[in-house]
N, CA, C and O atoms as a GROMACS GRO file, in nm:
protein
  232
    1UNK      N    1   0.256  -1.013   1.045
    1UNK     CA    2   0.230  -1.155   1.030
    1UNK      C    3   0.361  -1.230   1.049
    1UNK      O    4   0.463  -1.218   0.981
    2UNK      N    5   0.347  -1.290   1.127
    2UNK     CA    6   0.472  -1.442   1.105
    2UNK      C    7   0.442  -1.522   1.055
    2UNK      O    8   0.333  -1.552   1.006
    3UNK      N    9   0.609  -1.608   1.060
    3UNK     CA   10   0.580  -1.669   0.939
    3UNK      C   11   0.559  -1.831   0.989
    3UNK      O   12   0.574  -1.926   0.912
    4UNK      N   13   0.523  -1.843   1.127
    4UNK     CA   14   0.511  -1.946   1.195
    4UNK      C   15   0.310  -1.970   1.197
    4UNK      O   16   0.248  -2.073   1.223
    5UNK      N   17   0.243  -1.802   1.151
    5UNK     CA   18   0.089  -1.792   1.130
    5UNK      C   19   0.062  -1.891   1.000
    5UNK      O   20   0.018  -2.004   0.981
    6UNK      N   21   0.125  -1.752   0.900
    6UNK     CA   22   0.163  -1.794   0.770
    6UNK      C   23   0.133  -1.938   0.721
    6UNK      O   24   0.046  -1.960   0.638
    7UNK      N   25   0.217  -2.044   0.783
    7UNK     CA   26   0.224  -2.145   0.759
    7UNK      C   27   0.116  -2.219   0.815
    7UNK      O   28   0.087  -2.315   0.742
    8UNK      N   29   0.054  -2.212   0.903
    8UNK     CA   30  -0.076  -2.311   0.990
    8UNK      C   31  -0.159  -2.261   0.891
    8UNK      O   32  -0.185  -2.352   0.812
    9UNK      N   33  -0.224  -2.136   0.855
    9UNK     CA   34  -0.263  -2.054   0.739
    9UNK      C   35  -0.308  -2.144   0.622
    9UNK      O   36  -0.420  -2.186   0.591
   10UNK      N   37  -0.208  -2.158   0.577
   10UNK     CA   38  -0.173  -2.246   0.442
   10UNK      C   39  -0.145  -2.388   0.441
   10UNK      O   40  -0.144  -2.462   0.343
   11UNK      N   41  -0.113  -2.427   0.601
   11UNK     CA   42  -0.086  -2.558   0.586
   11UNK      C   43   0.009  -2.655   0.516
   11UNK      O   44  -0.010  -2.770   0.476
   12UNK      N   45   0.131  -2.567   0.511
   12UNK     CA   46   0.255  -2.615   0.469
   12UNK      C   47   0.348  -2.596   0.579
   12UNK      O   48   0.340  -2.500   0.655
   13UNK      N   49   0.441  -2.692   0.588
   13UNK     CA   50   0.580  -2.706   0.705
   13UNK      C   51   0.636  -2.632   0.738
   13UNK      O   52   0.639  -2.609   0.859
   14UNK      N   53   0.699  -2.567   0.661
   14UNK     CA   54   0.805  -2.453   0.701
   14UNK      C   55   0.838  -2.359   0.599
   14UNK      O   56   0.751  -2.362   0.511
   15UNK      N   57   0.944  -2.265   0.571
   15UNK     CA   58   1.003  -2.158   0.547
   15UNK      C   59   0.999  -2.139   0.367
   15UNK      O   60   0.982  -2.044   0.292
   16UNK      N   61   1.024  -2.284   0.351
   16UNK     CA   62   1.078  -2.308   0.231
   16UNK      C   63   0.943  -2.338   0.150
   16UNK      O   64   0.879  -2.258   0.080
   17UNK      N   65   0.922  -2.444   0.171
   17UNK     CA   66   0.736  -2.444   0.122
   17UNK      C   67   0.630  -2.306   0.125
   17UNK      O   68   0.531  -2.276   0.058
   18UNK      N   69   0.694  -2.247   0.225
   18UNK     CA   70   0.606  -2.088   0.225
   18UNK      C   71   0.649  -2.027   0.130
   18UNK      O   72   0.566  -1.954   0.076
   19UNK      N   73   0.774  -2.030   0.076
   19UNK     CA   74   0.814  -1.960  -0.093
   19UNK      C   75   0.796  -2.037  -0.145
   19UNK      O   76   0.676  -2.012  -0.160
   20UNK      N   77   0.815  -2.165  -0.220
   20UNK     CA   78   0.733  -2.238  -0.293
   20UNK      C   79   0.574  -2.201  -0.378
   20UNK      O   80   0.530  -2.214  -0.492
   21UNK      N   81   0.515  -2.140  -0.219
   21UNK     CA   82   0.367  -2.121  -0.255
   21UNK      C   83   0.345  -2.014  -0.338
   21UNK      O   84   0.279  -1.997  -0.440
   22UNK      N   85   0.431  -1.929  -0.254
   22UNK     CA   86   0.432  -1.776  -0.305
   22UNK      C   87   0.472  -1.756  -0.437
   22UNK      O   88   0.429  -1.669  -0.514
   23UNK      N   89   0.586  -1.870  -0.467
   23UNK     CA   90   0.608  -1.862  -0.614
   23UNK      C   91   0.494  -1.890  -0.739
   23UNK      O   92   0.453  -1.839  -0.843
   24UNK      N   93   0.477  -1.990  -0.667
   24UNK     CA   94   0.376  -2.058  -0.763
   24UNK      C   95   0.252  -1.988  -0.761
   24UNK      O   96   0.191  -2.008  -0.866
   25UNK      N   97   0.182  -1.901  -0.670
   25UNK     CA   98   0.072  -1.810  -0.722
   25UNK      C   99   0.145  -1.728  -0.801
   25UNK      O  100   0.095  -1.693  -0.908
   26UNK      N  101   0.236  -1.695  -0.774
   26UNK     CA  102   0.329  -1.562  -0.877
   26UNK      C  103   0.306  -1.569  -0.989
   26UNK      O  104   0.259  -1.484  -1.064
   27UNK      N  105   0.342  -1.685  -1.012
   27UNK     CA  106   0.372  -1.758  -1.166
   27UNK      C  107   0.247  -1.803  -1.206
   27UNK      O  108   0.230  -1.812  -1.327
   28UNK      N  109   0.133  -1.841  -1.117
   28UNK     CA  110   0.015  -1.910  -1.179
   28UNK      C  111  -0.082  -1.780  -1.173
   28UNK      O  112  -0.189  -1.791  -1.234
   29UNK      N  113  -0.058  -1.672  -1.112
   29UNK     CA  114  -0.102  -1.521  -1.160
   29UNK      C  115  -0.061  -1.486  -1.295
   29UNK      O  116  -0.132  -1.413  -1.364
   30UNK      N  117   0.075  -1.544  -1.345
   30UNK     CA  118   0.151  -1.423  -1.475
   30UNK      C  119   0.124  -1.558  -1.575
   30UNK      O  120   0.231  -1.604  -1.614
   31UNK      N  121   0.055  -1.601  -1.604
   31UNK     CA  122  -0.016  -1.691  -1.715
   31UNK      C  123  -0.079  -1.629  -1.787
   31UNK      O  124  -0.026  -1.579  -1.886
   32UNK      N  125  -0.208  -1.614  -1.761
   32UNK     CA  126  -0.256  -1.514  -1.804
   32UNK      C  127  -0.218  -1.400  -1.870
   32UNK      O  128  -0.225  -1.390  -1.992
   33UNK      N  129  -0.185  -1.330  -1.812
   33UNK     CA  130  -0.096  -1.186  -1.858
   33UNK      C  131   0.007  -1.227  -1.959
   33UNK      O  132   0.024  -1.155  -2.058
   34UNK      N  133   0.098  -1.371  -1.938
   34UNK     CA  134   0.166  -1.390  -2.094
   34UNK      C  135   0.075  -1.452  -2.210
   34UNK      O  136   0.094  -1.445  -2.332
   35UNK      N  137  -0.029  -1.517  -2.140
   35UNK     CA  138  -0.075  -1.563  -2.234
   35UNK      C  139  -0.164  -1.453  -2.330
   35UNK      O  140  -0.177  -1.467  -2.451
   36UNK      N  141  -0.214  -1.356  -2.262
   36UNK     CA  142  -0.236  -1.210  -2.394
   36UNK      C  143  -0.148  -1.141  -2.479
   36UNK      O  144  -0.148  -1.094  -2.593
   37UNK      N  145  -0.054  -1.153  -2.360
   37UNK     CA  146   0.056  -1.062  -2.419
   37UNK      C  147   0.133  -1.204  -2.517
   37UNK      O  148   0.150  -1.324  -2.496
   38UNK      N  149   0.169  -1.094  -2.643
   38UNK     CA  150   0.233  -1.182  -2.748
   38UNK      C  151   0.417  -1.240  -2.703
   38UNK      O  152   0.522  -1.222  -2.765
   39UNK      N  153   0.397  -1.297  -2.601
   39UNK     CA  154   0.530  -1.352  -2.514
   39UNK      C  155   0.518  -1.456  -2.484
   39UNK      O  156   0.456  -1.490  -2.383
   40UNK      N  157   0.582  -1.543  -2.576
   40UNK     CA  158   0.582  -1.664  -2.594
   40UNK      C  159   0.685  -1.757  -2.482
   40UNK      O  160   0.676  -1.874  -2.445
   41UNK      N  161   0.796  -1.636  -2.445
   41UNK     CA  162   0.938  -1.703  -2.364
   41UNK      C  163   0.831  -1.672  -2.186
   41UNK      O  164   0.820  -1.744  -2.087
   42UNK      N  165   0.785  -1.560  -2.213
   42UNK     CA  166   0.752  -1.541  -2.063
   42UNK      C  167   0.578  -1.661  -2.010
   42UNK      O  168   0.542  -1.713  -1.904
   43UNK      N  169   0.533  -1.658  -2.115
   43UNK     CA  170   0.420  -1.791  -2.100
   43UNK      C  171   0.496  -1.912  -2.072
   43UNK      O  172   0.467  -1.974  -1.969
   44UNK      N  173   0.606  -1.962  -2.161
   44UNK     CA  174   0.643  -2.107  -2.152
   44UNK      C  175   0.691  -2.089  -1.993
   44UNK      O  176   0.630  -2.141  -1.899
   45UNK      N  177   0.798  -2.016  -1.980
   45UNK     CA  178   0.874  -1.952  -1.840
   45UNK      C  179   0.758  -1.974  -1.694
   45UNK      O  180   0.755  -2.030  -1.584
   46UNK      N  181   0.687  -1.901  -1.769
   46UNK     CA  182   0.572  -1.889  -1.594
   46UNK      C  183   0.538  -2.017  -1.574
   46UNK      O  184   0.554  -2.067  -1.463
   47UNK      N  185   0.473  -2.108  -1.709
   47UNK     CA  186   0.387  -2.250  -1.720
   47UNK      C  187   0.532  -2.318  -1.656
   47UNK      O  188   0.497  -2.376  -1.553
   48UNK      N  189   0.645  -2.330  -1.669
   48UNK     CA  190   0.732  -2.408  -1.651
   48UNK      C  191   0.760  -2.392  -1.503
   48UNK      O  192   0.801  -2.483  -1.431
   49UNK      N  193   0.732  -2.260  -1.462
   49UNK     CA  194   0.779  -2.251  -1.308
   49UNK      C  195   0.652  -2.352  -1.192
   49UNK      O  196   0.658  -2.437  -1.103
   50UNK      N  197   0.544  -2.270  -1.269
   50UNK     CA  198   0.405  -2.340  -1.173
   50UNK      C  199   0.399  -2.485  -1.197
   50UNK      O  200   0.351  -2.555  -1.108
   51UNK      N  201   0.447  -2.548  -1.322
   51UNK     CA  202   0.442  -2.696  -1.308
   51UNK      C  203   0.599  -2.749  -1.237
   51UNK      O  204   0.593  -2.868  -1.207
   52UNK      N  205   0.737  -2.681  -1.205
   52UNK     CA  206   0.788  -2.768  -1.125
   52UNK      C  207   0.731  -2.704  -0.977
   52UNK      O  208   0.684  -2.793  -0.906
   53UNK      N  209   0.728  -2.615  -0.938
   53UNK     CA  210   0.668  -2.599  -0.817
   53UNK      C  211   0.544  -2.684  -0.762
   53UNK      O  212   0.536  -2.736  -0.651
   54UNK      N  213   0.451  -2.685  -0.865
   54UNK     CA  214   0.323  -2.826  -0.803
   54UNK      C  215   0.426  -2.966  -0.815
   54UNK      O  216   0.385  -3.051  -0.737
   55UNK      N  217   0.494  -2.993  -0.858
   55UNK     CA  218   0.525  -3.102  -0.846
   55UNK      C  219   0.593  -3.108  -0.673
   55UNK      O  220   0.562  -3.177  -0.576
   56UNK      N  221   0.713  -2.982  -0.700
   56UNK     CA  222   0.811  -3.033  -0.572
   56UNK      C  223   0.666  -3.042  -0.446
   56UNK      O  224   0.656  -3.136  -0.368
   57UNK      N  225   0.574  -2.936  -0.451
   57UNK     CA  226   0.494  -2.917  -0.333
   57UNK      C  227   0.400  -3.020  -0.326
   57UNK      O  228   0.332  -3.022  -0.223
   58UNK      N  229   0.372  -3.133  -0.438
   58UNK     CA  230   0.298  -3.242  -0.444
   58UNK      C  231   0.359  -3.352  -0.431
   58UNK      O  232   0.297  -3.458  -0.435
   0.00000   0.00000   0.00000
């Protein structure tokens, strides 16, 4: 895959927004998983990453 697919794909600009995205499922995947697990630093951590990432990408 390139990363010139990638992006028409998803419908973001370029290189940088393509990690952006990737982050932010990362992090909006590991919610969950802190939020069972008794990890209070890694819940706030993930919630904190996926809300500046929707912002910069919004």
């Amino acid at each position: 895959m390139t990363f010139r697919w990638l992006c028409g794909v998803l419908r973001v600009r370029g290189k940088t927004d393509l990690f952006l995205v990737f982050l932010f499922a990362a992090a909006f995947a590991a919610l969950p998983v802190f939020a069972l697990l008794p990890s209070l630093w890694g819940f706030a951590a993930a919630s904190a990453v996926t809300y500046a990432v929707d912002e910069v990408l919004h």
